[in-house]
C-alpha positions as CSV (number, residue, x, y, z in Angstrom):
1,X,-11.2,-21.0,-22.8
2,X,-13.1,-19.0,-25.1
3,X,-12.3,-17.7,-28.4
4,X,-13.6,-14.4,-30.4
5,X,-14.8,-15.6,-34.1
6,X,-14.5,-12.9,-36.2
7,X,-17.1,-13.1,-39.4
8,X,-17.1,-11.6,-42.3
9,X,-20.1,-10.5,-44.1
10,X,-20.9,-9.2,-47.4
11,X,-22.7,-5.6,-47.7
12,X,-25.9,-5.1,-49.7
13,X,-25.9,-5.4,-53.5
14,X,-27.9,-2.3,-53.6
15,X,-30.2,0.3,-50.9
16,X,-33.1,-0.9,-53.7
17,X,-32.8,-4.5,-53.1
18,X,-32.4,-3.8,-49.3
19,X,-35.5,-1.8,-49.3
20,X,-37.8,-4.5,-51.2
21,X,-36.7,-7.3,-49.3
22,X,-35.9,-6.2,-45.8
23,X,-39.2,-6.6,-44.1
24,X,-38.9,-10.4,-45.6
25,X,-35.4,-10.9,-44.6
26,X,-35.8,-9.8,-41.3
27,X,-39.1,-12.0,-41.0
28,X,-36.5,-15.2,-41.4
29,X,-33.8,-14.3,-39.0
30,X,-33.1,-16.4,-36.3
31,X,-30.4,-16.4,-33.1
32,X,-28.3,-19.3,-32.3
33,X,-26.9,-19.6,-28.6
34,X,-24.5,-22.3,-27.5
35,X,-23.8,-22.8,-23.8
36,X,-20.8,-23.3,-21.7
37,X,-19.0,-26.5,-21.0
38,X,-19.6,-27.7,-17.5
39,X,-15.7,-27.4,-15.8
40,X,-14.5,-29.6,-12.8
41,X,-12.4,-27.4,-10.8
42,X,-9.7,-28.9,-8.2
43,X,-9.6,-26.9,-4.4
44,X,-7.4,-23.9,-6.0
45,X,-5.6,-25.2,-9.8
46,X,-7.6,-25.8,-12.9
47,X,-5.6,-27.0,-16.0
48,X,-7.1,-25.9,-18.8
49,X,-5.6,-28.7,-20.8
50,X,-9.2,-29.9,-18.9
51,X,-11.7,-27.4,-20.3
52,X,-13.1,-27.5,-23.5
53,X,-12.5,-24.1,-25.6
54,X,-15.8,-22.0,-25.3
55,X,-16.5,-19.7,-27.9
56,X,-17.4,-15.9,-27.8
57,X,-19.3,-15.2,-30.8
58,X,-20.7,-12.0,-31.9
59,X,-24.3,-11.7,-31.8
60,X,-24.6,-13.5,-34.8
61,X,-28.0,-13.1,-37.2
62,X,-28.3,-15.8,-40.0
63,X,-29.6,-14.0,-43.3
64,X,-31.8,-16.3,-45.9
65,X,-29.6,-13.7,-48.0
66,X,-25.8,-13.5,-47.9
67,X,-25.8,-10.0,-49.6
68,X,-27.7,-8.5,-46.4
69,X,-24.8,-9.9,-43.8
70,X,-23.8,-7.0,-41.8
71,X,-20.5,-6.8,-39.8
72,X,-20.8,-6.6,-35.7
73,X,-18.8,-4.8,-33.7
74,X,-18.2,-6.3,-29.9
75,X,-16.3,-4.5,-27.6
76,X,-13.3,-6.0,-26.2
77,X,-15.4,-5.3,-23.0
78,X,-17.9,-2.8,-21.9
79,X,-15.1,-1.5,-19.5
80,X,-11.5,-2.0,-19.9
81,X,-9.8,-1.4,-16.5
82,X,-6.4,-2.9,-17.1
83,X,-3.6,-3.3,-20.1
84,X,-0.3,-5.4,-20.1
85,X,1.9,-6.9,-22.3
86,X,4.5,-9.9,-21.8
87,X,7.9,-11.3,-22.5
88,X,6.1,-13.1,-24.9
89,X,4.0,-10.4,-26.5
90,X,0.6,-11.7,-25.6
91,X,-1.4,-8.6,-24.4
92,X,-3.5,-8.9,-21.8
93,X,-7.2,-6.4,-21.1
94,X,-8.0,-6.6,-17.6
95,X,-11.7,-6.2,-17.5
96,X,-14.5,-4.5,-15.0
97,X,-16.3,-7.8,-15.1
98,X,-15.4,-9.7,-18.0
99,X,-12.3,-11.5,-16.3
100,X,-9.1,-11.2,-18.7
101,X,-8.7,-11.3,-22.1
102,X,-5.6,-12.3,-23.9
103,X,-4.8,-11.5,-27.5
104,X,-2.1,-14.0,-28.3
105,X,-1.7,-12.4,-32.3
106,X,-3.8,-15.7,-33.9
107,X,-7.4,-15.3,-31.1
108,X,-8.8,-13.1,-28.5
109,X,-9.2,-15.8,-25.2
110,X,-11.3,-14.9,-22.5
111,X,-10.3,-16.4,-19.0
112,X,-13.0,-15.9,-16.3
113,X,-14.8,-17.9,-13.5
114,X,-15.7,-20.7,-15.8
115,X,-12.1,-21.1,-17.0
116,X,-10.5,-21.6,-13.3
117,X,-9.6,-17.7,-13.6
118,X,-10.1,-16.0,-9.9
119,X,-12.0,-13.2,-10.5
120,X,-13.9,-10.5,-13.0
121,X,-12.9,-7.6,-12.4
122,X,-8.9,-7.2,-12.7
123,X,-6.9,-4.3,-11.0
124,X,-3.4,-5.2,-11.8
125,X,-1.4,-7.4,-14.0
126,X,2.2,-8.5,-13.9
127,X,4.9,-11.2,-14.7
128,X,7.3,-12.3,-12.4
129,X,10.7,-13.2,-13.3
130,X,9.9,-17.2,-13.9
131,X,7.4,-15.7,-16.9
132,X,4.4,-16.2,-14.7
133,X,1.1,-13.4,-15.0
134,X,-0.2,-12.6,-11.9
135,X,-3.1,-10.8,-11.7
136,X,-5.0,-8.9,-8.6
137,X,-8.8,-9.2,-8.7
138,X,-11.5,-8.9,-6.3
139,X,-11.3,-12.2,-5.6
140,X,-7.6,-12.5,-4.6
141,X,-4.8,-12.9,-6.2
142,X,-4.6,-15.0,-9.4
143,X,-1.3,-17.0,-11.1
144,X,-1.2,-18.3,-14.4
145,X,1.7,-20.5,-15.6
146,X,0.7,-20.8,-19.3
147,X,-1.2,-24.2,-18.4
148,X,-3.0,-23.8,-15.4
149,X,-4.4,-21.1,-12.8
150,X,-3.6,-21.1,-8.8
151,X,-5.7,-18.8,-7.0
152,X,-4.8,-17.5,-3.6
153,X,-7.3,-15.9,-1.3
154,X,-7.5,-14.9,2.8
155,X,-7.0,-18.6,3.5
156,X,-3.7,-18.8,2.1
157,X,-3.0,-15.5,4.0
158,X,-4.1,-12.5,2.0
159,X,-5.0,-9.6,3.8
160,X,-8.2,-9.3,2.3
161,X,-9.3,-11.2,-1.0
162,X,-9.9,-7.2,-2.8
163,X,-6.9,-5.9,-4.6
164,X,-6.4,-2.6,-5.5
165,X,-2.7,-2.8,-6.6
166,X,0.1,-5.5,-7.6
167,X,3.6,-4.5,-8.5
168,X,6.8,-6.9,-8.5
169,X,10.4,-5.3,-7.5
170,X,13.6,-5.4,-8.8
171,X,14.5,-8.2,-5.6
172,X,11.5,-10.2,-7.7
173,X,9.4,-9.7,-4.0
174,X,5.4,-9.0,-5.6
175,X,3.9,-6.5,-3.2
176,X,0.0,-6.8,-3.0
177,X,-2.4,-3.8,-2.4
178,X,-5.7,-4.9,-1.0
179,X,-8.4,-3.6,1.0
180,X,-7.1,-4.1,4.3
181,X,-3.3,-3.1,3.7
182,X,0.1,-5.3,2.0
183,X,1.4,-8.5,1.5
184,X,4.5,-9.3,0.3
185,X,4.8,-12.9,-1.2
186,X,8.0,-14.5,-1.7
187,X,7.0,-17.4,-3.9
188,X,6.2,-19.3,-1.1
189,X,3.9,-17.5,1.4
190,X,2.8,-14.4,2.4
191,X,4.4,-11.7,4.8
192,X,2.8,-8.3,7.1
193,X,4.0,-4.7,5.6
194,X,2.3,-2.2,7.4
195,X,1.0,1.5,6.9
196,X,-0.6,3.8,9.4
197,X,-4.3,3.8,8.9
198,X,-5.9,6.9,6.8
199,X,-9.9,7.8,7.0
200,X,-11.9,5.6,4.5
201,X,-13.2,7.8,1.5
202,X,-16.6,6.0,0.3
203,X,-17.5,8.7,-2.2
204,X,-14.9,6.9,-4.0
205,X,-16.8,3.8,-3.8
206,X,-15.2,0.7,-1.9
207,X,-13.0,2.4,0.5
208,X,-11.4,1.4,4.0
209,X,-8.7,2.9,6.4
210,X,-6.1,0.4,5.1
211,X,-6.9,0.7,1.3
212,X,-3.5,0.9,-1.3
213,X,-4.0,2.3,-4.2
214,X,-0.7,2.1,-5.9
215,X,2.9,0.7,-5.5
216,X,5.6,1.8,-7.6
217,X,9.3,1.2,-6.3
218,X,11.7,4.1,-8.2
219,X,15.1,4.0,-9.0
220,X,16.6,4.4,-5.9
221,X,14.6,1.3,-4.3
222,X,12.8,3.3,-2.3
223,X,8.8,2.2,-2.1
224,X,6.0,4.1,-2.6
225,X,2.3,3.6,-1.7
226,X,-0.7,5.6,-3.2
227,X,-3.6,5.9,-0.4
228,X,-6.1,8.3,0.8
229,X,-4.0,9.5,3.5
230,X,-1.1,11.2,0.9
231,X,1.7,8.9,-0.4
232,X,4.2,7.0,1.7
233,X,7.6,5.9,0.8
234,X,9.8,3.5,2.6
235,X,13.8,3.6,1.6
236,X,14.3,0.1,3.2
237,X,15.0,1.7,6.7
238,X,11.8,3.9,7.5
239,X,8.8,5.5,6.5
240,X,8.0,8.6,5.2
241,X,5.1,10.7,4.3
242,X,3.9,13.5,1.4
243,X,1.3,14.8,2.0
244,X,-1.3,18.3,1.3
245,X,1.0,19.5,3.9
246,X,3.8,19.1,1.9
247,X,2.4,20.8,-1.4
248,X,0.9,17.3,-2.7
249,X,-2.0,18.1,-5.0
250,X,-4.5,15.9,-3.2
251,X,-4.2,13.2,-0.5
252,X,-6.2,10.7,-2.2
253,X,-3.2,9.5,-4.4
254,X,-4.9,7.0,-6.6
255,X,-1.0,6.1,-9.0
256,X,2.5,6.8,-8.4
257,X,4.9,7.5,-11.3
258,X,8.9,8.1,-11.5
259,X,10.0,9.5,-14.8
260,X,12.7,9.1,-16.6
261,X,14.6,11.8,-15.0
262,X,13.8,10.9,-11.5
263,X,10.6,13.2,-11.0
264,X,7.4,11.7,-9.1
265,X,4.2,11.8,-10.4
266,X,1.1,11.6,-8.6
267,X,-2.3,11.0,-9.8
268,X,-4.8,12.0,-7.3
269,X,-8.9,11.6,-7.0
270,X,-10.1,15.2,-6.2
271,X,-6.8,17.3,-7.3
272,X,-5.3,16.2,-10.6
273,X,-1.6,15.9,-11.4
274,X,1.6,16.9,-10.1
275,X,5.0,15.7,-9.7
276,X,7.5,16.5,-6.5
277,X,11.1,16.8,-8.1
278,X,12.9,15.8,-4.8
279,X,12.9,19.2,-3.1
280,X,9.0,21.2,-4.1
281,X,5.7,19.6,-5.9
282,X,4.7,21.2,-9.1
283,X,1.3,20.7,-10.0
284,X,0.0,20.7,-13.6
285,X,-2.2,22.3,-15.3
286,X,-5.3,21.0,-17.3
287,X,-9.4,21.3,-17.3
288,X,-10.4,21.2,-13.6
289,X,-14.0,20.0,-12.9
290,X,-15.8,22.4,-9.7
291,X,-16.3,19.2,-7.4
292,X,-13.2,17.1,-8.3
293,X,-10.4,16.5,-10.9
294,X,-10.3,12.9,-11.0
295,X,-7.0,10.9,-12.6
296,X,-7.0,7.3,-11.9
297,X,-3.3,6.6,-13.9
298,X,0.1,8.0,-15.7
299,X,1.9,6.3,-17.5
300,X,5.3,7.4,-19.6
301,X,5.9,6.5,-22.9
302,X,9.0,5.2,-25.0
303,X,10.1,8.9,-25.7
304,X,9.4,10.1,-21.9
305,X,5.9,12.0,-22.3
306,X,3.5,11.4,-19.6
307,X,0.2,10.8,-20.1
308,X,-2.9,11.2,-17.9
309,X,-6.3,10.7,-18.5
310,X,-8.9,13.0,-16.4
311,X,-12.5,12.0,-15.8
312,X,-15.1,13.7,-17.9
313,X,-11.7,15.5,-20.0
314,X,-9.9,12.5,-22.2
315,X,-6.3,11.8,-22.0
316,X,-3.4,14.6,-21.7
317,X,-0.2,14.3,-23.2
318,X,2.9,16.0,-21.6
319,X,6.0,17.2,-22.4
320,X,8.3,19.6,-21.1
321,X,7.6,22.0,-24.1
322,X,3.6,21.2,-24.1
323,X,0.5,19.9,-23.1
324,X,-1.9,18.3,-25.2
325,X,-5.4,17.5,-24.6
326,X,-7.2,14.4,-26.4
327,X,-10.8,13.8,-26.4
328,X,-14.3,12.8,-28.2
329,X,-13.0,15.7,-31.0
330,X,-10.3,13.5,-31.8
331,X,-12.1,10.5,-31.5
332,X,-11.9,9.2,-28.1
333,X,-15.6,8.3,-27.5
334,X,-15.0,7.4,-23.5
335,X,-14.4,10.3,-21.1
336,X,-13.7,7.3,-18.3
337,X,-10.3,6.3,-19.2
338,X,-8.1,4.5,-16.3
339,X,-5.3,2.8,-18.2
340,X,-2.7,4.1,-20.8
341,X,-0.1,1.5,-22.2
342,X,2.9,1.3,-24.9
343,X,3.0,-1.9,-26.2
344,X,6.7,-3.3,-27.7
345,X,5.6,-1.8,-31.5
346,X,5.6,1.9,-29.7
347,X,1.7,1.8,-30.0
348,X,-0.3,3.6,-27.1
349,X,-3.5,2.0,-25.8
350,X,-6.3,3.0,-23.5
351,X,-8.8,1.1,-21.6
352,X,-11.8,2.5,-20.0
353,X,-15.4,3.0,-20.2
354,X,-16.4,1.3,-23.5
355,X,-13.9,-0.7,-24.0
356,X,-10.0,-0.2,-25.7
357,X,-8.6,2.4,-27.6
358,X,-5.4,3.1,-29.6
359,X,-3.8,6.3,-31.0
360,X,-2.6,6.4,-34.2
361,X,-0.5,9.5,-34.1
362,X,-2.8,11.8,-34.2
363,X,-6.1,10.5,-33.3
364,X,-7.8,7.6,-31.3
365,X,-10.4,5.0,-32.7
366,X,-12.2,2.3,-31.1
367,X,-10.4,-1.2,-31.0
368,X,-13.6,-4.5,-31.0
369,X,-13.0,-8.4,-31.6
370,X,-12.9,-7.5,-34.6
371,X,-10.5,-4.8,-34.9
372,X,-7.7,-6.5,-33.0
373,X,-7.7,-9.8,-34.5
374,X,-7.9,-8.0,-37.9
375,X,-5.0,-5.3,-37.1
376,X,-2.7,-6.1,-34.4
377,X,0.6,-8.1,-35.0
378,X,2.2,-9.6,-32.1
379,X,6.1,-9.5,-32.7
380,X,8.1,-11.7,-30.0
């Protein structure tokens, strides 16, 4: 396990004294680096009561002077793909190739392959109703009971070992999105749920007939499943279909959204947002780009505004009374945003392209180690 140090340096006593002793300063610096403990890992469960904590320090320079000790921003990561929050109030940053961190309120930990952790790069997170976080990688599918992880992969019958989506019902059932179509998984092993096969879409990147998207189960219990062929939803009986034929924005439904008032949203890769109120789709106006207007997630908050970001655009905000735009003007330095989250303080974060962000009412600012471990309070 490795912990984010946070130091705390001094600034200069004055630009003079900087500028007559800099070029001797810098003439003494020197980097220390200190490796990894080896881990023994078991056939799928490492206890970390076994590994030794690692460390994630800032590049750290040692000064012969402590008045020329600058303070070093690291980002959470260089992309933050994923945010969650538990019953506990540990948050959790799924990462692009950092594995997970967790901020716990007292240290950052960062669980990755060396840790026992299944994967880098994290597509969904969740917590099932015995408090365990499950999280979807592109390695399979990861569990973590506050002492150990299990990883499960194609040989414990996974459909394919990349996962695009992970969502857990109201039956406690966790549905799992991969690369080659969904599992269900019980607690015990794996079943078959099947979809008709779309046309892979590799200007998106990884791609395949079977990919899923998003899963998102609404208030009725009826299913739904964001893939390039339009959106599917199964009521428990049969399976259904909304698609461009329909008046759906786009058929390459990347997240699927129900409201508080029963509306579904759909974020889509080439035609933005819109939401199908049961009986016609309304679609949503915001900054279009000529080839495609990408959004990758929505997300409602505490009040019931949905927000959205759009690649290349920032974040939207929405309301039934407005629409509000946020970008680098107000301080959001990434224009690749793909998460939004509302922790249990009412605070909105986003994770993207350099890292994690967080609102403060009016504006967004850059969260690094050393911002959250200097500004966030966990409250269980």
């Amino acid at each position: 396990m490795k912990t984010a140090n946070i130091y705390r340096y001094n600034t200069p006593l004055s630009a003079l004294f900087l500028l007559l002793f800099s070029s001797y300063i810098i003439s003494c610096n020197s980097q220390k680096a200190e490796n990894g403990p080896n881990t023994k890992k078991t056939d799928s469960k490492i206890s970390l009561k076994d590994i030794p904590k690692q460390h994630t320090e800032p590049a750290k320079i040692e000064y012969s002077s402590p008045y020329l000790q600058p303070t070093i921003d690291i980002p959470i990561s260089t992309f933050v793909r994923r945010i969650f929050q538990d019953k506990k109030g540990n948050l959790w940053f799924g990462t692009n190739g950092d594995g997970v961190a967790r901020y716990n309120g007292t240290s950052l930990d960062y669980f990755s392959i060396n840790q026992g952790f299944g994967g880098v790069a994290v597509r969904g997170i969740i917590e099932d109703n015995e408090d365990n976080i499950w999280f979807g990688t592109e390695n399979g599918l990861t569990k973590y009971d506050g002492i150990s992880f299990t990883n499960f992969s194609e040989k414990e019958g996974l459909h394919h070992n990349s996962i695009w989506s992970l969502f857990k019902d109201s039956k406690g059932i966790i549905w799992i999105g991969t690369l080659e179509g969904i599992n269900l998984f019980d607690g015990q092993s794996f079943s078959t749920f099947s979809l008709p096969e779309g046309t892979p879409d590799y200007n998106r990147g990884i791609s395949s007939e079977k990919i899923v998207h998003s899963i998102m189960e609404d208030s009725k219990g009826n299913m739904w499943f964001g893939t390039n062929a339009g959106a599917y939803f199964y009521d428990g009986k049969s399976l259904a279909n909304l698609s461009e034929n329909d008046g759906l924005c786009n058929n390459a439904v990347n997240d699927i959204l129900e409201d508080k008032k029963g509306n579904i949203w759909f974020a889509t890769h080439y035609g933005g947002i819109c939401f199908w109120d049961g009986k016609s789709f309304h679609k949503v106006a915001t900054k279009e780009r000529a080839n495609s207007t990408e959004v990758w997630s929505l997300f409602e908050d505490s009040p019931g505004q949905i927000w959205f970001p759009i690649e290349s655009f920032g974040v939207y905000r929405y309301n039934e009374t407005s629409i509000t735009n946020f970008n680098d003007s107000n301080g959001l330095e990434s224009a690749a945003i793909q998460s939004i989250f509302e922790d249990n303080q009412g605070r909105i974060w986003l994770g993207g392209y350099l890292g994690l962000f967080r609102f403060n009412g009016v504006s967004f600012y850059h969260v690094s180690q050393n911002d959250i471990l200097k500004e966030t309070t966990i409250t269980n």
